[in-house]
Backbone of each chain as ProteinMPNN parsed JSONL, in Angstrom:
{"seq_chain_A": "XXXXXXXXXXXXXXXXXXXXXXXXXXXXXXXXXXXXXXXXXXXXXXXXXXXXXXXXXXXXXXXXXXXXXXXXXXXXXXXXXXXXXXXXXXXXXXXXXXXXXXXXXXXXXX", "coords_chain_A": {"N_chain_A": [[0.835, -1.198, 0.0], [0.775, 1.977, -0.71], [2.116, 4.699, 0.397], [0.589, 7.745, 1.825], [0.772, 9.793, 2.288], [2.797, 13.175, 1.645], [6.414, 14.556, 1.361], [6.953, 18.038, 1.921], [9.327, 18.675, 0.547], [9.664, 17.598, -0.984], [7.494, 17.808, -3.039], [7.486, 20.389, -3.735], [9.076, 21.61, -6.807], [7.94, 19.646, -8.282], [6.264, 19.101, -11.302], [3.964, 20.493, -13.06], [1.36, 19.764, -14.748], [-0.974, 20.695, -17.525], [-4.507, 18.753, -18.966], [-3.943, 18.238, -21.157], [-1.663, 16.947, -21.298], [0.513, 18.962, -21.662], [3.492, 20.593, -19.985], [3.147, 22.797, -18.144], [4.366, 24.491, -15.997], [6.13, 24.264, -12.419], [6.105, 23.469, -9.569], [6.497, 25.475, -6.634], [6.458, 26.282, -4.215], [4.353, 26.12, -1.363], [1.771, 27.111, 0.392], [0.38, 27.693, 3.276], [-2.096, 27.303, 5.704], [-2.13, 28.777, 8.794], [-2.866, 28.222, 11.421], [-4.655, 25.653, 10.874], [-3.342, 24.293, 9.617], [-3.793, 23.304, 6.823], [-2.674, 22.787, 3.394], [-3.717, 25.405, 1.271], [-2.413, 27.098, -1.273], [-0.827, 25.671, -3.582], [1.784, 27.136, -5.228], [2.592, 27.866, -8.352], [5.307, 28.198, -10.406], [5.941, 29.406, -13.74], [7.43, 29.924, -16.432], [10.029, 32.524, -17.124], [13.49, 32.681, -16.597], [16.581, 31.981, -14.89], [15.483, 32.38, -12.473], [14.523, 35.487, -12.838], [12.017, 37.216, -13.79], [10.281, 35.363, -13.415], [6.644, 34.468, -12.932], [4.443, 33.728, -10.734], [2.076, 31.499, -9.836], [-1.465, 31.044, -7.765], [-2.13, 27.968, -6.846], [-5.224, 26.797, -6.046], [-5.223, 24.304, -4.092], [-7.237, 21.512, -4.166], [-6.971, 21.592, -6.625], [-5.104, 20.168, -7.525], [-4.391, 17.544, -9.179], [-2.614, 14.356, -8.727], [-0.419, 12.794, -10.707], [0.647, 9.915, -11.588], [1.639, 8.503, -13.783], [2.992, 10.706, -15.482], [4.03, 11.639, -13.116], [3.512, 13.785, -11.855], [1.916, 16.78, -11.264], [-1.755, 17.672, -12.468], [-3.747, 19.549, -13.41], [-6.569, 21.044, -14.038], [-7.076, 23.439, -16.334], [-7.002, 25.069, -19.352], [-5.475, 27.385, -21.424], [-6.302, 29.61, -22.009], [-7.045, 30.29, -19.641], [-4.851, 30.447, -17.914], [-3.801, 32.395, -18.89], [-5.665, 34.467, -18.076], [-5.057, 34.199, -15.399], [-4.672, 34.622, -11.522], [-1.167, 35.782, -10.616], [1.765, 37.117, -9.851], [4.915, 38.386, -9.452], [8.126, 37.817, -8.385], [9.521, 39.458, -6.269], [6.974, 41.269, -5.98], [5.276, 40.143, -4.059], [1.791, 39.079, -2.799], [0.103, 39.742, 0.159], [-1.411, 37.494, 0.46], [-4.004, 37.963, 1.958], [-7.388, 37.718, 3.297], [-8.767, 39.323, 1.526], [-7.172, 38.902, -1.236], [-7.035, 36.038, -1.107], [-9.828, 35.387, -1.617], [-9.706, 36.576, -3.779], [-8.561, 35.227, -5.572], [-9.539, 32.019, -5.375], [-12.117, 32.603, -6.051], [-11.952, 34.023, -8.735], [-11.133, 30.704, -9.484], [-13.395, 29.664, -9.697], [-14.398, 28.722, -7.226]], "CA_chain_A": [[0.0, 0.0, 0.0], [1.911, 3.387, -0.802], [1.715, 5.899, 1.718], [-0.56, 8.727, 1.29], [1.486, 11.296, 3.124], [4.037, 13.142, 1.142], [7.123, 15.57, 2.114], [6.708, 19.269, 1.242], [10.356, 18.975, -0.249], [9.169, 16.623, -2.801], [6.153, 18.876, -3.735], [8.529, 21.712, -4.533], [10.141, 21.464, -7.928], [7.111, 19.031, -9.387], [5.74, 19.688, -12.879], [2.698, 20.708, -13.436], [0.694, 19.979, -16.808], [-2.703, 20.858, -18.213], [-5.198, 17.751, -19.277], [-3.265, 17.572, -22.659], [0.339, 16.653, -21.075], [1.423, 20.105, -21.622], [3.768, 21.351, -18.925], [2.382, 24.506, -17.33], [4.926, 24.744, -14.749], [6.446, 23.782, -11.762], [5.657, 24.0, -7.851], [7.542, 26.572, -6.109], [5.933, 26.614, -2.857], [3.158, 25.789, -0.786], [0.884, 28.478, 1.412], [-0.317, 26.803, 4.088], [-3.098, 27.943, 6.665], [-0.944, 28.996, 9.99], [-3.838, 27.62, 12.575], [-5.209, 24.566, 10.936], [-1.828, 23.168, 9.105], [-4.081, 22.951, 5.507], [-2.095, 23.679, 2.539], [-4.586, 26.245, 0.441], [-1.903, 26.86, -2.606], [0.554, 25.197, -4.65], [2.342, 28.017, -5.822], [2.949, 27.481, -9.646], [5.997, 28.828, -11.089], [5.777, 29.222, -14.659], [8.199, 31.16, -17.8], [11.061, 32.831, -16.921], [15.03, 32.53, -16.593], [17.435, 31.695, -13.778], [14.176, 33.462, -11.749], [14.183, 36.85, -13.424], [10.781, 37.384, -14.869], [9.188, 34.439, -13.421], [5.327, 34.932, -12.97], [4.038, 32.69, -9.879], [0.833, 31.545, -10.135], [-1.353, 30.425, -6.644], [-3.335, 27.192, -7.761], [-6.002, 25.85, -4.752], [-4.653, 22.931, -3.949], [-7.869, 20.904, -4.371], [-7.354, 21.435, -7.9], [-3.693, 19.544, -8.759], [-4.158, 15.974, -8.922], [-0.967, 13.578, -8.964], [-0.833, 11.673, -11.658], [2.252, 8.685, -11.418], [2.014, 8.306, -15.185], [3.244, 11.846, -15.641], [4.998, 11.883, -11.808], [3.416, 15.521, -11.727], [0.555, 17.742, -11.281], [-2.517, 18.179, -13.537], [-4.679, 20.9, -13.381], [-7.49, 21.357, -15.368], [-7.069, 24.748, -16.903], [-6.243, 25.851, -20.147], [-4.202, 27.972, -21.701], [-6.74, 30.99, -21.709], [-7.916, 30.598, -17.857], [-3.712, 30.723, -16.752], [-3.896, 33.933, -19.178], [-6.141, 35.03, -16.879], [-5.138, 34.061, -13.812], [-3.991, 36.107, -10.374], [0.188, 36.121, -10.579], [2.906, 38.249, -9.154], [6.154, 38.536, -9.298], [9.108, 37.341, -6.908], [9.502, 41.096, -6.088], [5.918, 41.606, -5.447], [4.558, 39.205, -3.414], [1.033, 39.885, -2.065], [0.009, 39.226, 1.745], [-2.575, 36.751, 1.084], [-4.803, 37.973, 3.475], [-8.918, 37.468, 2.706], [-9.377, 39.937, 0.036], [-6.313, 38.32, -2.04], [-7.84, 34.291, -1.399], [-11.396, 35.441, -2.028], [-9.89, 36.71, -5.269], [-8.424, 33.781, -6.13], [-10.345, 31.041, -5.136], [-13.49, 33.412, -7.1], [-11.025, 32.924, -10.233], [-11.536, 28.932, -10.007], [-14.763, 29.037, -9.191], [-14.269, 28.053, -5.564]], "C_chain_A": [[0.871, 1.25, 0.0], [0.994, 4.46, 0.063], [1.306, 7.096, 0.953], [-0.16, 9.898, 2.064], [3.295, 11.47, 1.901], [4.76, 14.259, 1.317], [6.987, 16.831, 1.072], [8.21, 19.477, 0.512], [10.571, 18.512, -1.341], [8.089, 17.197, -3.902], [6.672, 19.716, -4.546], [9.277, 21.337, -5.229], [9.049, 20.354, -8.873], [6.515, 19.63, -10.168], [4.705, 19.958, -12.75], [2.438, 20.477, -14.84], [-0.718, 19.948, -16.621], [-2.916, 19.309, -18.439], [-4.719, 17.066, -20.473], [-2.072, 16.995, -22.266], [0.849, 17.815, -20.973], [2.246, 20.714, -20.588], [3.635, 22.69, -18.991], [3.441, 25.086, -16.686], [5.633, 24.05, -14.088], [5.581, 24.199, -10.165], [6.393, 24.413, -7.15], [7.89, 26.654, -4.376], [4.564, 26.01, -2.384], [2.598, 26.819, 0.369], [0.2, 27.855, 2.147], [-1.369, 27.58, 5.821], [-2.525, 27.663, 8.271], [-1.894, 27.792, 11.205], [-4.12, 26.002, 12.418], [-3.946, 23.861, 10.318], [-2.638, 22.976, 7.95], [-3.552, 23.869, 4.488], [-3.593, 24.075, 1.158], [-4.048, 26.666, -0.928], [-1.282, 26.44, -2.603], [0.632, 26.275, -5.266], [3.272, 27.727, -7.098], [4.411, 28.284, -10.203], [6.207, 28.904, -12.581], [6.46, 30.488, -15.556], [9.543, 31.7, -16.422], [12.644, 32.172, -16.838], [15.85, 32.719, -15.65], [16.878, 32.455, -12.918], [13.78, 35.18, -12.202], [12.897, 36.467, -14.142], [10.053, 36.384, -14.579], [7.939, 34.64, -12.867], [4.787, 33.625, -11.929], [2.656, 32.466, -10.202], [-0.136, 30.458, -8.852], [-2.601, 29.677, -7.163], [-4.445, 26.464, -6.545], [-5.454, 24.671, -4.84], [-5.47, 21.67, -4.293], [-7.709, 21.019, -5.814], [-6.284, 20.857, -8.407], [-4.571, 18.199, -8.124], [-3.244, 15.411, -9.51], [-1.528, 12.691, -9.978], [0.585, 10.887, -12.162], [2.547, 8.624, -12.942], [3.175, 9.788, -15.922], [4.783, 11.991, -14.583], [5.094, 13.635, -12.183], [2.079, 15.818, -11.598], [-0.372, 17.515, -12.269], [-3.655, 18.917, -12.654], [-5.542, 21.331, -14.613], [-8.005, 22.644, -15.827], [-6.222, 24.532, -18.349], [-5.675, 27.103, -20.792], [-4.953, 29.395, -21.954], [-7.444, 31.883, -20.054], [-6.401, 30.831, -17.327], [-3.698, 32.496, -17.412], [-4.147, 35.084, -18.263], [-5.823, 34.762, -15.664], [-4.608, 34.981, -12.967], [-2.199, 35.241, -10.419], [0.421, 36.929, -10.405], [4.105, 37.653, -9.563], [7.002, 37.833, -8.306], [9.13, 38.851, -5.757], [8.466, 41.798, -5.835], [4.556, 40.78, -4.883], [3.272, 39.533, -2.593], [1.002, 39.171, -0.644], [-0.799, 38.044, 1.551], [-3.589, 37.03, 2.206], [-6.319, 37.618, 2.559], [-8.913, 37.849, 1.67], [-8.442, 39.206, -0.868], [-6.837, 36.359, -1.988], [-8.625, 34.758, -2.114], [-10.951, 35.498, -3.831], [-9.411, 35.367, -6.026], [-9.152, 32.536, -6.305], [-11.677, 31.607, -6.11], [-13.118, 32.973, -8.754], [-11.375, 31.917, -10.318], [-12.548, 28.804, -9.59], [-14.832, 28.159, -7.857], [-14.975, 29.005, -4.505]], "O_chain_A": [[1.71, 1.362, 0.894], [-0.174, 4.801, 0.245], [1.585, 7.385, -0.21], [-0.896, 10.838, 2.363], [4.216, 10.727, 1.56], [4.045, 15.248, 1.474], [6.927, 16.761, -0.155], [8.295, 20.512, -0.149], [11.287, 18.771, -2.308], [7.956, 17.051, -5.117], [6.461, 19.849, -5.752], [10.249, 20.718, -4.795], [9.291, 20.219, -10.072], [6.136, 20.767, -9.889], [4.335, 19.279, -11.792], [3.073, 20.858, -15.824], [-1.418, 19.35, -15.803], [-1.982, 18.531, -18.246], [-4.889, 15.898, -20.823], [-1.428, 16.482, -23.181], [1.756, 17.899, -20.146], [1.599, 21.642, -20.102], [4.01, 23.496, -19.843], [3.499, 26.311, -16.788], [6.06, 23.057, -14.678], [4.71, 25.03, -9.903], [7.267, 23.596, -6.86], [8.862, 26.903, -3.663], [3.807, 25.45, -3.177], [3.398, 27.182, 1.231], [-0.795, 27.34, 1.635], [-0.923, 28.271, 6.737], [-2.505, 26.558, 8.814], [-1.444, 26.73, 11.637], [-3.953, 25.187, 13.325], [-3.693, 22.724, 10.718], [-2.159, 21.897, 7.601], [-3.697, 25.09, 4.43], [-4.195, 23.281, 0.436], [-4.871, 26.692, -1.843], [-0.629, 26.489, -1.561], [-0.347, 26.601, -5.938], [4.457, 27.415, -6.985], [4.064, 29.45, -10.394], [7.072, 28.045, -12.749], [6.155, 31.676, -15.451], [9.765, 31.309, -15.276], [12.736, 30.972, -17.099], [15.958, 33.924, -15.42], [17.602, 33.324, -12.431], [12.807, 35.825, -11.811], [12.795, 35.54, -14.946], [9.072, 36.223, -15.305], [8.191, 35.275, -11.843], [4.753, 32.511, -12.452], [2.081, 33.318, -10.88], [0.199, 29.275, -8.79], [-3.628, 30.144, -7.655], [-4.14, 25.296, -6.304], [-5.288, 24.132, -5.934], [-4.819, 20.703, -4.688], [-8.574, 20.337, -6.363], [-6.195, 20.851, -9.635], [-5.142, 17.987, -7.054], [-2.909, 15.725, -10.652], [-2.599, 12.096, -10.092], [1.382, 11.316, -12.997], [3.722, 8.699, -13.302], [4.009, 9.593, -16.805], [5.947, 12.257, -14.881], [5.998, 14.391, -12.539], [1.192, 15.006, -11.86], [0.198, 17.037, -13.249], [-4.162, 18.751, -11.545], [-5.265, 21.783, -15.724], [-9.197, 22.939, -15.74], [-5.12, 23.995, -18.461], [-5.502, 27.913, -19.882], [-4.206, 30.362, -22.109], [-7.891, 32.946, -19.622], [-6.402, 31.424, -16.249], [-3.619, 33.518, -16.73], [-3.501, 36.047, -17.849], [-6.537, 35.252, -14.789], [-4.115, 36.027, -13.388], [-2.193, 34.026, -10.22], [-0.352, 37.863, -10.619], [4.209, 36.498, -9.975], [6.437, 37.255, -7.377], [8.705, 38.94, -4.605], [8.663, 42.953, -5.456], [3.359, 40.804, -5.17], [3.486, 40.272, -1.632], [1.724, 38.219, -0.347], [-0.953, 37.422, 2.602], [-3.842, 36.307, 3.169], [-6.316, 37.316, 1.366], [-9.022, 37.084, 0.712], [-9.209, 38.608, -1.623], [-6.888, 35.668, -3.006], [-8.403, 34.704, -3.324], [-11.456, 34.894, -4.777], [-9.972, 34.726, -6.915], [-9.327, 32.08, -7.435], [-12.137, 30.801, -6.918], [-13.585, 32.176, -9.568], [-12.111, 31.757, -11.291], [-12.799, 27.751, -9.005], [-15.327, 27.042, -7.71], [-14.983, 28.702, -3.312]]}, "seq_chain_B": "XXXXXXXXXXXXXXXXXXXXXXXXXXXXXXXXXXXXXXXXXXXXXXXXXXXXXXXXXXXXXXXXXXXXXXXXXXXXXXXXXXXXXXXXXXXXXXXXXXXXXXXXXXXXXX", "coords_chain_B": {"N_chain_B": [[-4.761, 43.546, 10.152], [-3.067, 40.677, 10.343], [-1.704, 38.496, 7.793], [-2.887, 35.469, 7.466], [-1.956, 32.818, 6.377], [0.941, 31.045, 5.865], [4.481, 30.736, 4.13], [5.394, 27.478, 2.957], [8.252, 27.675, 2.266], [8.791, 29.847, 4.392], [8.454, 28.413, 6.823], [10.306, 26.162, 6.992], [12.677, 25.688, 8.046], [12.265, 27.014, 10.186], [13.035, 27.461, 13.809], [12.983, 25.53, 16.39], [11.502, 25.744, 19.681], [11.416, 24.797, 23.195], [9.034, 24.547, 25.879], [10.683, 26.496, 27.761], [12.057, 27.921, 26.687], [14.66, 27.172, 25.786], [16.487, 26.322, 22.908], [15.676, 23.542, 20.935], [16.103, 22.434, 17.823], [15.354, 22.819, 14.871], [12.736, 23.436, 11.901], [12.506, 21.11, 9.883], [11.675, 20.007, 6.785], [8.027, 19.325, 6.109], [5.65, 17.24, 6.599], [2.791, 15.965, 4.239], [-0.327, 15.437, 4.254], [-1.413, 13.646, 1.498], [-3.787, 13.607, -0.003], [-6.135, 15.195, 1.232], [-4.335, 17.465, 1.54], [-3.543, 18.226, 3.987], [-1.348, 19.499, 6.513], [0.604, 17.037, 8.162], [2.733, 16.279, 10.007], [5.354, 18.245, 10.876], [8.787, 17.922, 10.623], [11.055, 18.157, 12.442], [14.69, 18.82, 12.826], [17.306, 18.04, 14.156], [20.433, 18.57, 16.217], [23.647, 17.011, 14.873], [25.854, 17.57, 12.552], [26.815, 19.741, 9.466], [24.588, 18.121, 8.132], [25.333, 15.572, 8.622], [24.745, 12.537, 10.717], [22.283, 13.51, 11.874], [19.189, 13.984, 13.66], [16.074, 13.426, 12.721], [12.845, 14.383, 13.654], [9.274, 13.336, 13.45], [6.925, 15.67, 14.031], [3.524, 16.095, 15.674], [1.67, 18.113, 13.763], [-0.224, 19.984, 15.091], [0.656, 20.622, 17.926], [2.683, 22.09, 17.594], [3.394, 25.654, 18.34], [3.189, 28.888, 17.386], [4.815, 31.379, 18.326], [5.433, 35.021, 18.469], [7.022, 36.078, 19.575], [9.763, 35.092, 19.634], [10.0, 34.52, 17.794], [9.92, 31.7, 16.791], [8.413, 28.181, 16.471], [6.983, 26.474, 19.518], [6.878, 23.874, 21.25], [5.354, 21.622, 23.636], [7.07, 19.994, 25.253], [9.214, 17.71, 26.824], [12.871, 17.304, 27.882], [12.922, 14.749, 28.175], [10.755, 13.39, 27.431], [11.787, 13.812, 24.565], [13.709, 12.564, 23.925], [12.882, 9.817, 24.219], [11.342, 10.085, 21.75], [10.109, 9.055, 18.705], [12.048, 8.778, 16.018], [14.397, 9.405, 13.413], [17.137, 8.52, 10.831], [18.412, 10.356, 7.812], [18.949, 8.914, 6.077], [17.774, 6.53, 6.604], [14.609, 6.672, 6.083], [11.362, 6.418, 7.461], [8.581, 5.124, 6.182], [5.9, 6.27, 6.265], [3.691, 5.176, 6.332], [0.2, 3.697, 7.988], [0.899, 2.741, 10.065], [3.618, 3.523, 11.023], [2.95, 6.463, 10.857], [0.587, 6.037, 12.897], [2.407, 4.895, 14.993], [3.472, 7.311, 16.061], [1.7, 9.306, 16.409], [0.629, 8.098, 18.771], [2.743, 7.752, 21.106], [2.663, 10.659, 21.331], [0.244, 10.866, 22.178], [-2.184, 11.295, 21.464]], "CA_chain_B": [[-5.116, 42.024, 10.319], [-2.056, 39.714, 9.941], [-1.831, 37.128, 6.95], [-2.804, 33.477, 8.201], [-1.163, 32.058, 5.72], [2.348, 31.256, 5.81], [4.992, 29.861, 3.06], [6.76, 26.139, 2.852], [9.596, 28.332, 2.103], [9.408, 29.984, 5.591], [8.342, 27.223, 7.916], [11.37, 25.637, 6.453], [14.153, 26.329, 8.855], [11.837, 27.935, 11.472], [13.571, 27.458, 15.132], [11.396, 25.206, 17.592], [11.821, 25.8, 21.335], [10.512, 23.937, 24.546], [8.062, 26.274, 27.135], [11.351, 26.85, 28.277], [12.334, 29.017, 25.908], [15.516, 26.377, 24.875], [16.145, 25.514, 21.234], [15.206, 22.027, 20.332], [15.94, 22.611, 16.821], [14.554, 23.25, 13.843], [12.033, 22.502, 11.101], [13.325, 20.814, 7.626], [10.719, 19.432, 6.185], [6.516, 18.994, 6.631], [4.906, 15.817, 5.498], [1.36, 16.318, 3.983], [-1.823, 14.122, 3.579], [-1.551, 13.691, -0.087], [-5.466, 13.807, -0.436], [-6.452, 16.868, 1.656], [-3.735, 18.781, 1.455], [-3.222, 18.83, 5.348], [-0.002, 19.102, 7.445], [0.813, 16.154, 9.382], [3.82, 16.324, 10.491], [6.721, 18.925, 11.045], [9.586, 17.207, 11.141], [12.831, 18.769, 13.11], [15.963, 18.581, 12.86], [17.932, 18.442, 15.83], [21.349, 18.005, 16.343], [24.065, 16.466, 13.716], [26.714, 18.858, 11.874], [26.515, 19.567, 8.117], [23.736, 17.275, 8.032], [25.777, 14.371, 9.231], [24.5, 12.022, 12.55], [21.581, 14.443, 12.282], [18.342, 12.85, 13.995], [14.347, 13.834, 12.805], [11.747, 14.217, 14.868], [8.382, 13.596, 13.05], [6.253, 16.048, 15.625], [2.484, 16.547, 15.026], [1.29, 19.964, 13.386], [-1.062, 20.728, 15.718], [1.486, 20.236, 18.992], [2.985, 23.67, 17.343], [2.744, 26.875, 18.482], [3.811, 30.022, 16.595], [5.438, 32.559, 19.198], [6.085, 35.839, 18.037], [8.708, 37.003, 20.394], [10.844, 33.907, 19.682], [10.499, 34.056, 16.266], [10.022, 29.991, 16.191], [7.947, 27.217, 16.995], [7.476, 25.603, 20.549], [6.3, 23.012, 21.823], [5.415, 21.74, 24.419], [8.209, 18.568, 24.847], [10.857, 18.379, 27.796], [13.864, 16.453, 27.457], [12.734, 12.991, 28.488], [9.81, 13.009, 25.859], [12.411, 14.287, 23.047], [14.843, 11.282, 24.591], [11.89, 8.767, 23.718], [10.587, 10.155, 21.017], [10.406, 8.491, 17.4], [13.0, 9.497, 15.553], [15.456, 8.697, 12.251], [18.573, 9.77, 10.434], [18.028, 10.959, 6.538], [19.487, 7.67, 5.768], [16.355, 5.595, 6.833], [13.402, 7.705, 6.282], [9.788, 5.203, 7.536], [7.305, 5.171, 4.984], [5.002, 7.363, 7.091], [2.199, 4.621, 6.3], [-0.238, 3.902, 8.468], [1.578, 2.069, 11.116], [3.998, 4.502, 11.427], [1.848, 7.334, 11.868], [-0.02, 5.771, 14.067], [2.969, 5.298, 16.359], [3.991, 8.915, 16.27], [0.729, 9.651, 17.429], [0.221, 7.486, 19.525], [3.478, 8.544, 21.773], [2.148, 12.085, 21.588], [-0.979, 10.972, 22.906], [-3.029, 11.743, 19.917]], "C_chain_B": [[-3.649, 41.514, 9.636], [-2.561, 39.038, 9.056], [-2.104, 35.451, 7.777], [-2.539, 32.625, 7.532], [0.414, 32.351, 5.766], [3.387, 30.332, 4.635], [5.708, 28.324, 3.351], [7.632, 26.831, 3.099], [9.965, 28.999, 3.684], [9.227, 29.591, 6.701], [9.641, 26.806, 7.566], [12.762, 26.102, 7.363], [13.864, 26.983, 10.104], [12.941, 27.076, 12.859], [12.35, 26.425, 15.89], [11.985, 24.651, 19.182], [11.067, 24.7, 22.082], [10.4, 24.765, 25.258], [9.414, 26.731, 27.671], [12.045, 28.083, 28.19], [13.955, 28.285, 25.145], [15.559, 25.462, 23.778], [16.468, 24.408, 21.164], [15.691, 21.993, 19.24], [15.227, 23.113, 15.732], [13.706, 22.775, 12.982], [12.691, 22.793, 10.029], [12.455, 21.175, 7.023], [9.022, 19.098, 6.537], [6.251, 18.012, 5.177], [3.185, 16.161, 5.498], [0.698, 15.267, 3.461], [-2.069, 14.62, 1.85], [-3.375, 14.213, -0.538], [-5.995, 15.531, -0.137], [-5.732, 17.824, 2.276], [-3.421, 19.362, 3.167], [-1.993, 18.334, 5.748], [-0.213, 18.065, 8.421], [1.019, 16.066, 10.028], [4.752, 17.686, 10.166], [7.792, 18.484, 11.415], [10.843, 17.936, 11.259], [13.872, 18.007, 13.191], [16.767, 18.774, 14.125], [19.717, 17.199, 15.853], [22.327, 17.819, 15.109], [24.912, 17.63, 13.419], [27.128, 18.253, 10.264], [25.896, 18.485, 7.709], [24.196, 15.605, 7.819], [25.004, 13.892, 10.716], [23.081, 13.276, 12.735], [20.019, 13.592, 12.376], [17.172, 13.896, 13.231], [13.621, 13.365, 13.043], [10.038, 14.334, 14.273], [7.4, 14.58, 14.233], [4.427, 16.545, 14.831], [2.023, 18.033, 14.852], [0.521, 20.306, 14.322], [-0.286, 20.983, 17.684], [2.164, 21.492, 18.603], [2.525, 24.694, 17.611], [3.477, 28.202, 18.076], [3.763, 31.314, 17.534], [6.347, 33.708, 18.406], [7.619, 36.529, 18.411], [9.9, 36.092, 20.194], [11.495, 33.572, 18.491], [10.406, 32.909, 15.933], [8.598, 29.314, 17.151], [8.297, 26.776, 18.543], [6.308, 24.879, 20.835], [6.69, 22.255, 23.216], [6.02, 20.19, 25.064], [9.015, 18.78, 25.819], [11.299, 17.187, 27.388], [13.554, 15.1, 27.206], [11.401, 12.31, 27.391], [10.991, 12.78, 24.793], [13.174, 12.586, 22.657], [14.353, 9.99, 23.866], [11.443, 8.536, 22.602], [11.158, 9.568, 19.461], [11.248, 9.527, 16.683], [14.27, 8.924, 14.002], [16.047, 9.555, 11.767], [17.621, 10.0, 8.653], [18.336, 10.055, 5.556], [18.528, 6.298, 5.666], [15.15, 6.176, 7.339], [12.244, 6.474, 5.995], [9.569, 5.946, 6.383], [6.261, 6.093, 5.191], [3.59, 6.444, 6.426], [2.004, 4.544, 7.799], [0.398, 3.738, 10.208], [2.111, 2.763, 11.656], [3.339, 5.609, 11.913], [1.124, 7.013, 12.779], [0.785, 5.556, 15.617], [3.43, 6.51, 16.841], [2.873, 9.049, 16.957], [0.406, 9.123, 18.594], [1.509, 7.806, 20.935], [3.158, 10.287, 21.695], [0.91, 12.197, 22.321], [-2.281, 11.202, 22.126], [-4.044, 10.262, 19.8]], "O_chain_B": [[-3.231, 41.941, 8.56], [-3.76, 38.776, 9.151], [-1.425, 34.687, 8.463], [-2.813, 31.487, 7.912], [0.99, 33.438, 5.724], [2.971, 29.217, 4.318], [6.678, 28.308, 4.109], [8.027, 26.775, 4.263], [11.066, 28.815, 4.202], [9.696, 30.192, 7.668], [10.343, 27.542, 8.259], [13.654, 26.881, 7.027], [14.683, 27.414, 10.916], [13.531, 26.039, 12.553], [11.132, 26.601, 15.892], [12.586, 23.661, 19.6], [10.27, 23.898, 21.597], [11.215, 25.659, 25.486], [9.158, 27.774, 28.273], [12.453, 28.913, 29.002], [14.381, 28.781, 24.102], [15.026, 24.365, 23.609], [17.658, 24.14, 21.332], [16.152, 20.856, 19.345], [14.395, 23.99, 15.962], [13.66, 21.545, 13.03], [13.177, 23.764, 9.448], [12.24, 22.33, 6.657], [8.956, 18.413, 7.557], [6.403, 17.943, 3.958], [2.507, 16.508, 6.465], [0.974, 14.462, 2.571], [-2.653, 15.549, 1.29], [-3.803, 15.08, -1.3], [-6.153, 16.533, -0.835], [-6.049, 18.669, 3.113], [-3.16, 20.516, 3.504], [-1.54, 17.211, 5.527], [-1.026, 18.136, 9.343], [0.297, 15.809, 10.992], [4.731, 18.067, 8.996], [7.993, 18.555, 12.627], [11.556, 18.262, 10.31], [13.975, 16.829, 13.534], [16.693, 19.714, 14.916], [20.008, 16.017, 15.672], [21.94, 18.464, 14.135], [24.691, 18.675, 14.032], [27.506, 17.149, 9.874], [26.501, 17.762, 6.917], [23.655, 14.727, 7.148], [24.735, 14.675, 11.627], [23.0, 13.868, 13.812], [19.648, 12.789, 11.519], [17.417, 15.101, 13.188], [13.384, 12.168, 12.875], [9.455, 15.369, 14.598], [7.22, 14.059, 15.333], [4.239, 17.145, 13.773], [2.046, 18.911, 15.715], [0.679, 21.524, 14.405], [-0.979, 21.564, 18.52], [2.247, 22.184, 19.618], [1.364, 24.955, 17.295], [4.526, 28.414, 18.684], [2.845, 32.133, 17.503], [7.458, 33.559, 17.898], [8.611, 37.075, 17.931], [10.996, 36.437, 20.636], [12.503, 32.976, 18.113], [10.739, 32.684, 14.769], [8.011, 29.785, 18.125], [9.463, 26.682, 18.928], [5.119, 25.172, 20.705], [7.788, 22.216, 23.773], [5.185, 19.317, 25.299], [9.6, 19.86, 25.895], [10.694, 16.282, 26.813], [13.868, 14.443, 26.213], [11.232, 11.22, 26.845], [11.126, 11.693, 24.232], [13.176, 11.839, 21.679], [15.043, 9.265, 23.149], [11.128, 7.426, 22.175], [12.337, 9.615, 19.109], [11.167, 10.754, 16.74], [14.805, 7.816, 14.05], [15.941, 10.777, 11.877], [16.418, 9.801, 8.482], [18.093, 10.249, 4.365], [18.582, 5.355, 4.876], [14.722, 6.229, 8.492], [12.101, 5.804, 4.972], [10.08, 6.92, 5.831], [5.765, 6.681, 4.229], [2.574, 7.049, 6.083], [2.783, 4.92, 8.674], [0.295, 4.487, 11.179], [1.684, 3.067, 12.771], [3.129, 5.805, 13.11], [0.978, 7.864, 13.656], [0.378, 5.781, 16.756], [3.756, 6.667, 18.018], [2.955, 8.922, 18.179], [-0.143, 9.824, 19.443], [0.907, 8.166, 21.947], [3.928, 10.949, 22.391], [0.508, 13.189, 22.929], [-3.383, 11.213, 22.676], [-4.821, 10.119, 18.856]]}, "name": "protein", "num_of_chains": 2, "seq": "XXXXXXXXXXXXXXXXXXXXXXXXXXXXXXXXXXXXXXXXXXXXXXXXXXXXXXXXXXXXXXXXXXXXXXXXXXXXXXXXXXXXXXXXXXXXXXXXXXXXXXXXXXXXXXXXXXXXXXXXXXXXXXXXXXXXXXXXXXXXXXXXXXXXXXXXXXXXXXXXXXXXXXXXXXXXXXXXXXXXXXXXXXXXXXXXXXXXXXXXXXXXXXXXXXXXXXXXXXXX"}
């Protein structure tokens, strides 16, 4: 039976891909809710060069599912919903506080 | 209003005391319930040099407490728990199935 607990240092640096295979990304980070210990994003990293210019992107967590065939993420968005999505910068990181979830989570229909 | 979210990136190295106010070590790594995305475990580091002979301490997330003035984690652990407590090098990391978790908790009292 494979264990169903897995380390947040293994999380960070997995691929992400859309429903087609396409890699999207990677996972940068994880944002995790201080009180209850539930992680709320996977923080996508996606484009850029030796980190200059890279565009984060914070994905609800209920929305990657692992997939062993891959040994990565999928996320069922395409390629005009990341267009749209909420990203920042390295350099301008927001607080997350309510108004910054709400907006997000509103984004995926959550 | 403070953020109640906090990053992987800076749990990652946090400090974690005993009520005493003496450092225990630190956190590496957090192991997460693959499914719902919840913290399990915080597992500290304690001890060891340049991550030689260095022991970890699976400890349960909710046994954490985030002290501002300290800047770190404490819990609430004196020596003779720590002494007892489950523990492995980086060399023979459990499976964190069920078994296992269940004895972590189960020495915590959980």
């Amino acid at each position: 039976m494979a264990s169903d607990v897995i380390s947040s240092d293994r999380v960070e640096g997995t691929n992400v891909y859309n429903v087609s295979g396409d890699k999207l990304g990677s996972i940068d980070d994880l944002m995790i809710d201080k009180l209850s210990g539930q992680v709320r994003y996977a923080v996508m990293e996606f484009g850029g060069f030796l980190g200059m210019g890279t565009d984060r992107y914070p994905i609800p967590w209920n929305m990657l599912k692992y997939d062993t065939s891959q040994d990565g993420y999928v996320v069922p968005l395409d390629k005009a919903q990341l267009e749209g999505a909420p990203r920042y910068t390295n350099e301008a990181v927001p607080d997350y506080d309510e108004t910054y979830r709400s907006s997000v989570d509103k984004y995926y229909g959550l």
